[in-house]
C-alpha positions as CSV (number, residue, x, y, z in Angstrom):
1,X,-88.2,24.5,40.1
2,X,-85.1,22.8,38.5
3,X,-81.8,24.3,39.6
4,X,-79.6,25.4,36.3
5,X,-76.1,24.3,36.0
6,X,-73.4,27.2,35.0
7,X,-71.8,25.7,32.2
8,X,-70.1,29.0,31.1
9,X,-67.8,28.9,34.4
10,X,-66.8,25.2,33.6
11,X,-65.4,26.1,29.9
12,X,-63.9,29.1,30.4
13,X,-61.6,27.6,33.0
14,X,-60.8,25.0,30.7
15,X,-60.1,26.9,28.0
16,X,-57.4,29.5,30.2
17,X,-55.7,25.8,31.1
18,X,-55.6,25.4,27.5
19,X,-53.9,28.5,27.0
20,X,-51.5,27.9,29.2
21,X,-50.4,24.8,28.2
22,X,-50.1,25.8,24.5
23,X,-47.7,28.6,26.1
24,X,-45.7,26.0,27.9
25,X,-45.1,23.9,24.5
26,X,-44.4,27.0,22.7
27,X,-41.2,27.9,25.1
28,X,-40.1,24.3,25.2
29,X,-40.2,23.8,21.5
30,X,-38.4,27.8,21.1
31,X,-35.7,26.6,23.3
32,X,-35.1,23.7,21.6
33,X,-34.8,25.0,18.2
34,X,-32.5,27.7,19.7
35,X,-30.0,25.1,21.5
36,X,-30.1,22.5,18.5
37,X,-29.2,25.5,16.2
38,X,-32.0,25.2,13.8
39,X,-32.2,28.6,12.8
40,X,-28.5,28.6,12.1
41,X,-28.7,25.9,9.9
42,X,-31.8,27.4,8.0
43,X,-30.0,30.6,7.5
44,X,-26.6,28.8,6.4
45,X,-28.8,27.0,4.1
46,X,-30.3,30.2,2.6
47,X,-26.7,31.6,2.4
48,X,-26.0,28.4,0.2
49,X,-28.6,28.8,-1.9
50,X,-27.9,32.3,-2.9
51,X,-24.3,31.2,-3.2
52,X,-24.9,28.5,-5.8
53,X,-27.7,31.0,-7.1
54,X,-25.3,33.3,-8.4
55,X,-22.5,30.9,-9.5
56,X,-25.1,30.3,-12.1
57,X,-25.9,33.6,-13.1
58,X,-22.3,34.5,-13.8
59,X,-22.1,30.9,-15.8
60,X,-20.8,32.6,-19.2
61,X,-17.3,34.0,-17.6
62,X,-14.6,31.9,-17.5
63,X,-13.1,32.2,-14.0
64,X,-16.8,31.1,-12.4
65,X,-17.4,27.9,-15.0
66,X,-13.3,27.0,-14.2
67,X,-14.2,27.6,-10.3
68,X,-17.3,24.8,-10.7
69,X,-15.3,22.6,-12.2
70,X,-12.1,22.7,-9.8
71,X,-14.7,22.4,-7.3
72,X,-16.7,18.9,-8.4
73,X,-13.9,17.3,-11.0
74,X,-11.4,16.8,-8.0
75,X,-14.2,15.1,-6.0
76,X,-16.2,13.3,-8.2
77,X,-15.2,12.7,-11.3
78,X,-11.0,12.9,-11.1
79,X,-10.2,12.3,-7.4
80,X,-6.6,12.2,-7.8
81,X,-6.5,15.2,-10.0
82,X,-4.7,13.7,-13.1
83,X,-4.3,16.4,-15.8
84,X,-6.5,16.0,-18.6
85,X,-3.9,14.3,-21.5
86,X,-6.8,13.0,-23.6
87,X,-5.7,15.3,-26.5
88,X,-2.2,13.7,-26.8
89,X,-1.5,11.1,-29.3
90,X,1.3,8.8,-29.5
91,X,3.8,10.2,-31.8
92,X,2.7,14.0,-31.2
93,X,6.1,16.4,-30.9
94,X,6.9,18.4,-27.5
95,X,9.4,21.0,-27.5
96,X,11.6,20.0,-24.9
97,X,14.7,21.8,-24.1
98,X,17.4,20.1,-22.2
99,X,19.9,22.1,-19.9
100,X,22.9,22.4,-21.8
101,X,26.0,20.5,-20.8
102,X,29.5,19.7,-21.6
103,X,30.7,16.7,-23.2
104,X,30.2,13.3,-21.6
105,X,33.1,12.3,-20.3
106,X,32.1,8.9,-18.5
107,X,32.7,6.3,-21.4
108,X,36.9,6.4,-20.9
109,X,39.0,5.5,-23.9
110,X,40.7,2.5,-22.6
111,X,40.3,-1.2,-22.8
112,X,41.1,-1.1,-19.4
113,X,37.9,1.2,-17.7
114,X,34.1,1.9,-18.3
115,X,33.1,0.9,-21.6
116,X,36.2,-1.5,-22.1
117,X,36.7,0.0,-25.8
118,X,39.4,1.9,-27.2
119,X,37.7,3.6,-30.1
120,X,35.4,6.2,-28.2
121,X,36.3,9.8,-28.5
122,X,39.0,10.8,-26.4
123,X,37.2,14.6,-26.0
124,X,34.0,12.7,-24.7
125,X,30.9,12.4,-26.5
126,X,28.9,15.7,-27.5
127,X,25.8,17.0,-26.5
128,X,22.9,17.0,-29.4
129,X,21.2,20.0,-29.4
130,X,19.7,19.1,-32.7
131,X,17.4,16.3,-30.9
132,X,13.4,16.6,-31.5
133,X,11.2,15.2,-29.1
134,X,8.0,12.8,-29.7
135,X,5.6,11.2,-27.3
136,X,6.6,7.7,-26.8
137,X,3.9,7.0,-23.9
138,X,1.1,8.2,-22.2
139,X,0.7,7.1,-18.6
140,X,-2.1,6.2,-16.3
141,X,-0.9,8.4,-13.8
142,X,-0.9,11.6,-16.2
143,X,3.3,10.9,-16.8
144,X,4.2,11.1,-20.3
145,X,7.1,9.7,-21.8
146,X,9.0,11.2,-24.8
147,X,11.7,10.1,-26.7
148,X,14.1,11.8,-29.2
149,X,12.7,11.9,-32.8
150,X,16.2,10.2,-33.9
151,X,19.2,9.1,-32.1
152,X,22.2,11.1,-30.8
153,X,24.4,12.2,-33.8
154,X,27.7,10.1,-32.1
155,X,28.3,6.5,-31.7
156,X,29.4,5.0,-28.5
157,X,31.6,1.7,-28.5
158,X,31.0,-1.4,-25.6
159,X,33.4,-4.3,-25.9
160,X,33.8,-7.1,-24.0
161,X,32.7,-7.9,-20.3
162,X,33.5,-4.4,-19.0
163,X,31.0,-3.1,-22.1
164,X,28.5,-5.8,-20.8
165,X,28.9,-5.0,-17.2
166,X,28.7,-1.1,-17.3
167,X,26.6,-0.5,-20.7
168,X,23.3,-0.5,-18.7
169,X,24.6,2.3,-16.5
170,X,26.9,4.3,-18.8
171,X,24.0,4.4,-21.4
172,X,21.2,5.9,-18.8
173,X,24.0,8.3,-17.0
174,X,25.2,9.5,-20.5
175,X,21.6,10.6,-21.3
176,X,21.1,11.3,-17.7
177,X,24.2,14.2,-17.7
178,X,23.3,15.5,-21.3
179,X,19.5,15.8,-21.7
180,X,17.5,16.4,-18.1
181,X,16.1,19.3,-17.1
182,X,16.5,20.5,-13.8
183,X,14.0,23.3,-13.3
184,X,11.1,21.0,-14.7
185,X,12.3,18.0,-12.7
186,X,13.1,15.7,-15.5
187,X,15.6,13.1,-15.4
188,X,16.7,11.3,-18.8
189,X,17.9,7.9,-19.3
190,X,18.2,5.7,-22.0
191,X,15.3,3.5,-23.8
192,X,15.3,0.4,-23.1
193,X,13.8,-3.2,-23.7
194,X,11.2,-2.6,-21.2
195,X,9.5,0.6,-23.2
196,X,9.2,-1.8,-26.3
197,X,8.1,-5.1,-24.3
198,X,5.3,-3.2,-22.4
199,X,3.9,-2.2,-25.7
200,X,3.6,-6.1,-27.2
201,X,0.3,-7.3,-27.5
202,X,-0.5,-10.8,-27.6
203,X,1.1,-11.7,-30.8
204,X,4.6,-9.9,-29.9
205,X,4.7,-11.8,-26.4
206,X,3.7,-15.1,-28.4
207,X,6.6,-15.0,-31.1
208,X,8.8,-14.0,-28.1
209,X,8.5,-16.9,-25.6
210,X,8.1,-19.3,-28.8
211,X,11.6,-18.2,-29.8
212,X,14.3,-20.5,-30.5
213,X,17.8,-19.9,-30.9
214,X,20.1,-23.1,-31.9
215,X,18.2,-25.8,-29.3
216,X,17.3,-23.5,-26.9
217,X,13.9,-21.7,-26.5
218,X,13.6,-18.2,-24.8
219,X,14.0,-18.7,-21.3
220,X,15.5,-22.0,-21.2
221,X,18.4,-22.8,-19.9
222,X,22.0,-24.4,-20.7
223,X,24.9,-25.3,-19.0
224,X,28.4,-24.8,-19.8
225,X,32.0,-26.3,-18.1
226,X,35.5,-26.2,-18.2
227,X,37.1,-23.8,-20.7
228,X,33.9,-22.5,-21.6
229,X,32.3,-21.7,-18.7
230,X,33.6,-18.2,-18.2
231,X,30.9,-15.4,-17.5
232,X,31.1,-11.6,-16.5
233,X,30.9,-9.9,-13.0
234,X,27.1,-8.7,-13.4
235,X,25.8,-11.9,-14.8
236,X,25.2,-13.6,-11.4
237,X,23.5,-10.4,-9.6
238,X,21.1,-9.7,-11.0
239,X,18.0,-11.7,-12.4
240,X,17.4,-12.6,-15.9
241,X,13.8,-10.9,-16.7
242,X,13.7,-8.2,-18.8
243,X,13.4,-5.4,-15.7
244,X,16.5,-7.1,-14.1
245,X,18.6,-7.4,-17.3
246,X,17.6,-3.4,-17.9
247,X,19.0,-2.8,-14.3
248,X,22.3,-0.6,-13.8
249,X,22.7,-2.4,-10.5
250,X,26.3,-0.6,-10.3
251,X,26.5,2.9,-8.9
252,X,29.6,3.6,-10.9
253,X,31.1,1.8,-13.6
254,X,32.5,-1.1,-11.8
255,X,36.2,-2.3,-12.7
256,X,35.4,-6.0,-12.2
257,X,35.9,-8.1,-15.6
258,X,34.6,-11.8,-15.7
259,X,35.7,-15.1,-13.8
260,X,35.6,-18.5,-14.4
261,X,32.7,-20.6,-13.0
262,X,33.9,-24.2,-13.1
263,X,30.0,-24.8,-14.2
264,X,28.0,-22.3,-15.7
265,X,24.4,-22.0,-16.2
266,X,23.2,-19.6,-18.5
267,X,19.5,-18.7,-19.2
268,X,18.3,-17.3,-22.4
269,X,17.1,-14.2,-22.8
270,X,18.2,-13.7,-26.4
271,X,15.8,-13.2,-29.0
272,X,15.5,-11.6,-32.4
273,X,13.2,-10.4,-34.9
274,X,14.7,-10.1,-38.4
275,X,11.7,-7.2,-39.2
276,X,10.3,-6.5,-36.3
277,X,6.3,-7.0,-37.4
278,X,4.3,-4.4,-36.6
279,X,1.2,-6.6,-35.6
280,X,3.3,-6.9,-33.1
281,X,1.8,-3.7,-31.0
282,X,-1.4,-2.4,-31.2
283,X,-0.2,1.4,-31.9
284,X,0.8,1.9,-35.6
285,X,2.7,5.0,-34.4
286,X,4.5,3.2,-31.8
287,X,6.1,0.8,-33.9
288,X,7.1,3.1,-36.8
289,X,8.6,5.4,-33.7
290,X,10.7,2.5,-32.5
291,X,11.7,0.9,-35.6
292,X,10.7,3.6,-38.4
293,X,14.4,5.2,-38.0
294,X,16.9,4.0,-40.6
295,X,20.0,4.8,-37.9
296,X,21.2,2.2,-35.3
297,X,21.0,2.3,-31.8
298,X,21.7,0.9,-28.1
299,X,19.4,-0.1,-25.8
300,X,19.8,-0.5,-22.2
301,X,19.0,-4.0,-21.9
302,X,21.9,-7.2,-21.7
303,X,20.9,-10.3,-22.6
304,X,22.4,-13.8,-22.6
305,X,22.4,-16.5,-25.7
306,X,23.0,-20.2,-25.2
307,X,25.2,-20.7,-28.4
308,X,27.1,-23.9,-29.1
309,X,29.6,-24.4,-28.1
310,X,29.6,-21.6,-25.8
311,X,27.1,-18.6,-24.4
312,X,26.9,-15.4,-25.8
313,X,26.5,-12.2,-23.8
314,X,25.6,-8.5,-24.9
315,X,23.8,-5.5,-25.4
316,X,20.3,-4.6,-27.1
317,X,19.8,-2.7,-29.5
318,X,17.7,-1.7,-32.8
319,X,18.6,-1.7,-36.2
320,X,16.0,-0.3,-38.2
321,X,13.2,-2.6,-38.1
322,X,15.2,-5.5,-36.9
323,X,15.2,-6.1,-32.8
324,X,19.0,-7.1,-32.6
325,X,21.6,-8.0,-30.0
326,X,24.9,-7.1,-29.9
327,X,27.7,-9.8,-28.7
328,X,30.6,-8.2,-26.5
329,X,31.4,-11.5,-24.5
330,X,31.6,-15.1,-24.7
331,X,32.2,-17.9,-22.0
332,X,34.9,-19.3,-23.6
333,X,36.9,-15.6,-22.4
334,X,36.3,-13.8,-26.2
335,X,35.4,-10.3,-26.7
336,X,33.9,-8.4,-29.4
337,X,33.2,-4.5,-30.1
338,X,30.2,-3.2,-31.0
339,X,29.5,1.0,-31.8
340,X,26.2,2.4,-31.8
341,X,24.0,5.7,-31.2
342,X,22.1,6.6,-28.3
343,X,18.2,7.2,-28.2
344,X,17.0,9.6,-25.0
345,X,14.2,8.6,-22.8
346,X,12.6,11.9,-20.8
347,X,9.5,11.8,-18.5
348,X,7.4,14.7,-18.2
349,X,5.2,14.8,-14.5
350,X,1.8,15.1,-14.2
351,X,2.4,18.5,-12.8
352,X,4.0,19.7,-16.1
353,X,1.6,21.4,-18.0
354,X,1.4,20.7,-22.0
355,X,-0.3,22.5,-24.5
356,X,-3.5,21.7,-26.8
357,X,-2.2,23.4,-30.1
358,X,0.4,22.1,-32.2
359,X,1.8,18.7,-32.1
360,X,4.1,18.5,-35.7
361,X,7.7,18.9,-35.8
362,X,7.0,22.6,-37.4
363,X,4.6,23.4,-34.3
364,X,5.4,21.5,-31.8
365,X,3.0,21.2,-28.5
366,X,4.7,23.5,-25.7
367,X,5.3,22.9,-21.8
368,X,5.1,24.3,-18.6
369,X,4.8,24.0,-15.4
């Protein structure tokens, strides 16, 4: 008879090692998920969810849709958190308030100090709390620059090289003293060549290099001897681009005239447009800002003109819709007097908040911080 194997023994034991071994994964693979903090992540995860679950269901109030976007416009789409300013147009009124102050006192009424001219007001210049304010520029960085709707309501008198040598400076303090704003952070100066220049398209900084005055083109230069080779203090310190010549480079008005050089070399920066065209910019409104005024006025910009027989030096300014100079000193030791207004200049932050309604002279847009 054939002896029968016992099968049944054999699987059994195999299948209790089975069992065992499945037991053994099952803690190793527990342990694991516990130490790698798996269900910690799973359950932040669900937390999330929910989170972002009911941020949508409360979608039509106006704190959660202002919550999303704080959250995702700083990051994403505005990472340096520029305020929006796409609803400001160039030309738009702001109703900006200056802190009040006295009457500017820094001019002087002597030949002899500040302004070198005798003619300006003796009580100082008043402040004009009449001024309107329009936007003059809107910055990359969320700045915006305004400028007063029309010029100060007093003329101011430069002469000679004291007028040349302090006009920068007395021009940017006088609006400095008279129409910033502490509390908001805003310091005023005057306008100056620079604002208009950066606004020139291709056309405006054509006809301006191509200038010729005499036998000199902008930015050559000329040189003058002897008798005629006289030039004020400031001329040799500073350069002779548009950003140098708009410098105040003094920290107060200076009382340091002129000299004479022996040899002189003088580089123009003189030009002039007889009506300023306005295919010259690219912004309509920009142009009939700047030169739309019928009133006179300084800007805070010197320049130098190689004359014959002898160089011209001065102050910019506008007269209507002419870009003009302004002679106060010549290198053959003349003078000259010139008396005009004053335009503003302010510079709102990006933190300053301005308002989407309004924007005319009856409504102006208001501001905040």
């Amino acid at each position: 008879m054939q002896k029968k194997s016992n099968n049944s023994g054999i699987t059994l034991i195999a299948l209790i090692i089975t069992i065992i071994v499945m037991l053994i994964l099952v803690a190793v693979t527990v342990n694991t998920a516990v130490n790698s903090g798996l269900f910690g992540h799973a359950k932040n995860a669900t937390q999330g969810w929910k989170s972002e679950e009911e941020k949508e269901s409360n979608i039509g109030s106006d704190n959660s849709i202002n919550d999303i976007v704080n959250q995702y416009s700083g990051s994403q789409t505005n990472p340096d958190n520029k305020p929006d300013r796409s609803f400001l147009k160039v030309g738009d009124y702001i109703d900006y308030t200056p802190d009040s102050a006295e009457n500017y006192m820094g001019l002087g009424n002597s030949e002899s100090e500040k302004a070198g001219s005798a003619s300006n007001p003796a009580e100082g210049i008043p402040q004009d709390t009449t001024l309107k304010w329009r936007v003059m520029n809107i910055n990359d960085d969320g700045s915006v620059d305004l400028i007063s709707a029309s010029p100060i309501s007093t003329n101011i008198y430069f002469k000679g090289s004291l007028g040349y040598n302090n006009g920068v400076l007395l021009l940017n303090d006088l609006c400095k003293t008279q129409y910033s704003n502490n509390s908001l952070g805003i310091t005023a100066r005057s306008i100056d060549l620079e604002d208009i220049e950066k606004k020139f398209n291709s056309t405006g900084i054509a006809a301006r290099n191509a200038y010729v005055y005499d036998d000199t083109q902008y930015g050559n230069t000329k040189t003058y001897s002897g008798d005629i080779s006289y030039s004020p203090d400031i001329y040799d310190r500073v350069g002779k681009t548009t950003a140098e010549e708009s410098k105040d480079y003094y920290s107060t008005p200076t009382t340091a005239t002129y000299s004479q050089k022996g040899t002189l070399e003088v580089q123009q920066t003189y030009y002039y447009f007889g009506n300023t065209p306005a295919n010259y910019f690219d912004d309509a409104t920009f142009h009939e800002l700047i030169f739309g005024t019928d009133t006179v006025y300084w800007l805070a910009s010197r320049y130098a003109l190689c004359d014959s027989p002898y160089a011209d030096f001065g102050l910019r300014s506008v007269r209507s819709a002419r870009l003009y100079c302004n002679f106060l000193f010549y290198s053959n030791d003349g003078a000259d007097s010139n008396s005009y207004r004053v335009r503003p200049v302010v510079s709102l932050g990006s933190n300053i908040k301005i308002s989407t309604d309004g924007g005319t002279a009856d409504t102006p847009r208001t501001i905040s911080l």
